[in-house]
C-alpha positions as CSV (number, residue, x, y, z in Angstrom):
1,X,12.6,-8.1,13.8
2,X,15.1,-8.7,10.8
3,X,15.7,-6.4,7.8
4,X,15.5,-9.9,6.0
5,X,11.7,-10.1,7.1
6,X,10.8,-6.4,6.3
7,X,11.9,-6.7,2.6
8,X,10.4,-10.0,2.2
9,X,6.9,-8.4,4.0
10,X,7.8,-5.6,1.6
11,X,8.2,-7.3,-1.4
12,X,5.0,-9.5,-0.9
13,X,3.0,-5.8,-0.2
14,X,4.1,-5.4,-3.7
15,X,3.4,-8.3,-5.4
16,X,0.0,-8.6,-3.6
17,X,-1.0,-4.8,-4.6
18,X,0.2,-5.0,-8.4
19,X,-2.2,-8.3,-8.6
20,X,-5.0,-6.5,-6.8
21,X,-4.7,-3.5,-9.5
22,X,-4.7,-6.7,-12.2
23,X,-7.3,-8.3,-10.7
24,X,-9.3,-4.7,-10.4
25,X,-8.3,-3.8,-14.2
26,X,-9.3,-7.0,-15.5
27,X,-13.0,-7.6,-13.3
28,X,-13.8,-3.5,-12.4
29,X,-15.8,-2.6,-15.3
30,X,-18.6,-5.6,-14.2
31,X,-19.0,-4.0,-10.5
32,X,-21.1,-1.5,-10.1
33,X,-19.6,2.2,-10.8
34,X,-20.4,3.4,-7.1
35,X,-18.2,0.3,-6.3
36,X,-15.6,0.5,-8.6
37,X,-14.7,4.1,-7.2
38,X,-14.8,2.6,-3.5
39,X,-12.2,0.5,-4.7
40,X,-10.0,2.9,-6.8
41,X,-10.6,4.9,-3.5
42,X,-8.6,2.6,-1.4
43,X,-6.1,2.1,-3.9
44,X,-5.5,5.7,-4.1
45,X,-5.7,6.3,-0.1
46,X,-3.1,3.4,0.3
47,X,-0.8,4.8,-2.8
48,X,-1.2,8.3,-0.5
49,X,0.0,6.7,2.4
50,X,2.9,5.3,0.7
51,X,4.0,8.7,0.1
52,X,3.2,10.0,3.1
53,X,5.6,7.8,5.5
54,X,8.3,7.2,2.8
55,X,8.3,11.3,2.8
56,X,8.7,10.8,7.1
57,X,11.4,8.0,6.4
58,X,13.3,10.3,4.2
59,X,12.7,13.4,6.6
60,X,10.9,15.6,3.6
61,X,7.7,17.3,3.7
62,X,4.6,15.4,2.0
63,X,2.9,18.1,1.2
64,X,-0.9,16.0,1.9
65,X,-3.4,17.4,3.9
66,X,-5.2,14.6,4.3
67,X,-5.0,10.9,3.8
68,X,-7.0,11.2,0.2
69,X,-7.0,13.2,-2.5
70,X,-9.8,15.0,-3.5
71,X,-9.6,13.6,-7.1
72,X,-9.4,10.1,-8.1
73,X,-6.9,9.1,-10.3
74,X,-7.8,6.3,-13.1
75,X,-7.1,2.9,-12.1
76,X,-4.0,3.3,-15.1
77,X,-2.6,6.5,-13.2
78,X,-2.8,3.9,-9.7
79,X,-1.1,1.3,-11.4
80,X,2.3,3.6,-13.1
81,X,1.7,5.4,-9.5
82,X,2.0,2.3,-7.1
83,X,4.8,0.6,-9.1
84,X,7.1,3.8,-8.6
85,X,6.3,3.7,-4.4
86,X,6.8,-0.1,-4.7
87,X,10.2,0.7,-5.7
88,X,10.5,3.2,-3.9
89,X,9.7,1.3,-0.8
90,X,12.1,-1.8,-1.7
91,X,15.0,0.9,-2.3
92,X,14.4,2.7,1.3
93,X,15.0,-0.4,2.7
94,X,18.4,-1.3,1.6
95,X,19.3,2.0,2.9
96,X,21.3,1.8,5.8
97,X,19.5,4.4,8.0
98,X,16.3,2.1,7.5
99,X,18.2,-0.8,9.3
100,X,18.2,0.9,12.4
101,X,14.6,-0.3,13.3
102,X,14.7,1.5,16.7
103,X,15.8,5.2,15.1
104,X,12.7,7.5,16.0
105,X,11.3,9.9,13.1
106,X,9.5,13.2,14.4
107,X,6.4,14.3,11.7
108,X,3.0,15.4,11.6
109,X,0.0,13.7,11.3
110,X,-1.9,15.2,8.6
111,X,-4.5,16.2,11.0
112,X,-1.7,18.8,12.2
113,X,-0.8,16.6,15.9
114,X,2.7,15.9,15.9
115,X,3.6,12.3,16.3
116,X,7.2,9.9,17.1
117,X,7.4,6.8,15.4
118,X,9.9,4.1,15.6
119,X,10.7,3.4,11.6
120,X,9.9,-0.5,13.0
121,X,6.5,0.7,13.6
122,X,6.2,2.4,10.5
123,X,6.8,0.2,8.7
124,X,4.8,-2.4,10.4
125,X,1.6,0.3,10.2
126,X,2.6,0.5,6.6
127,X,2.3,-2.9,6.0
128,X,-0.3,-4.1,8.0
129,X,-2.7,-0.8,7.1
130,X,-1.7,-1.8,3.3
131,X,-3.0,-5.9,3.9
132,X,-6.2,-4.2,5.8
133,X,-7.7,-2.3,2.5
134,X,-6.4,-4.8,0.0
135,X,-8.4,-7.2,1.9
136,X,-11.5,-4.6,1.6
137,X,-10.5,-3.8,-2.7
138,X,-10.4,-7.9,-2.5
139,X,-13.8,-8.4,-1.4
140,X,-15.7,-5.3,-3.6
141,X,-13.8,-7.3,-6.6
142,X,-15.1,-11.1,-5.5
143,X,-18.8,-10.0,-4.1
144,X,-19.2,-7.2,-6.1
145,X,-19.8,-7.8,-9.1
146,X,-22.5,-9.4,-11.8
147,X,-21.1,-13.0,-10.9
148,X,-18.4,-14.1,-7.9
149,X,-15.2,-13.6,-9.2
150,X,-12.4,-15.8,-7.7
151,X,-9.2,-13.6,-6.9
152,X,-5.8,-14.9,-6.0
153,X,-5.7,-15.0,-2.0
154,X,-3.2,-12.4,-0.4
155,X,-1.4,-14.6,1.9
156,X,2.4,-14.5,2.4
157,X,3.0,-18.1,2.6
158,X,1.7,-18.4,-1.0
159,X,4.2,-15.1,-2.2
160,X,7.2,-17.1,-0.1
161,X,6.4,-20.8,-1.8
162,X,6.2,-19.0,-5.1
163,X,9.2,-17.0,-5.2
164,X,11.6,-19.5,-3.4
């Protein structure tokens, strides 16, 4: 797998969650409230997550106990939140020791089991575990709501044609 096709996978994870938040900021407040806080839910689980295997990436401690946080932070806090750990994820990646796709990483699950990870399939669980629950927040928005909402389809051919 190429470093060229992580930061472009990367890149579109970003681009696709930052219109997922727009999407969710502009349509949330006609879904239902016990569906709007499924949604922030997922956002704030995959923002967690984020932080949780750039922490493993970088060898630091997370400090989560779980994959959630007991609180939900407003959709505003998600959005500032997610923007930081899309950088943050775009950075890593330039980094040299991130190139080495095969390099093992030694953590913690946050149930306490210890686990080894390649930082290739970390950052394929990263990625493909983000694509999973946007696809989830992206069907609460669309079906949802008081009337079907049409929301800009997260496909990576369609980030590629736009941005090349």
């Amino acid at each position: 797998m190429s470093t060229h096709f992580i930061h472009a996978a990367f890149a579109h994870k970003a681009a696709a969650t930052q219109e997922l938040l727009a999407q969710l900021q502009q349509h949330g407040e006609q879904l239902p409230p016990k569906n709007l806080h499924l949604a922030t839910r997922l956002l704030n689980h995959l923002a967690v997550i984020d932080q949780i295997f750039l922490a493993h990436l970088h060898g630091e401690e997370h400090g989560f106990t779980a994959t959630n946080t007991p609180a939900t932070p407003t959709l505003a806090e998600l959005i500032a939140l997610q923007t930081q750990l899309d950088q943050a994820w775009l950075a890593l990646l330039a980094q040299p020791a991130c190139q080495d796709l095969s390099r093992v990483i030694e953590f913690v699950f946050t149930d306490g089991k210890p686990a080894r990870m390649t930082v290739g399939d970390i950052l394929l669980h990263v990625l493909t575990h983000a694509s999973y629950h946007r696809g989830q927040i992206g069907r609460i928005i669309s079906e949802g709501g008081k009337s079907p909402v049409k929301i800009t389809p997260d496909i990576l051919t369609g980030y590629l044609h736009r941005t090349t």
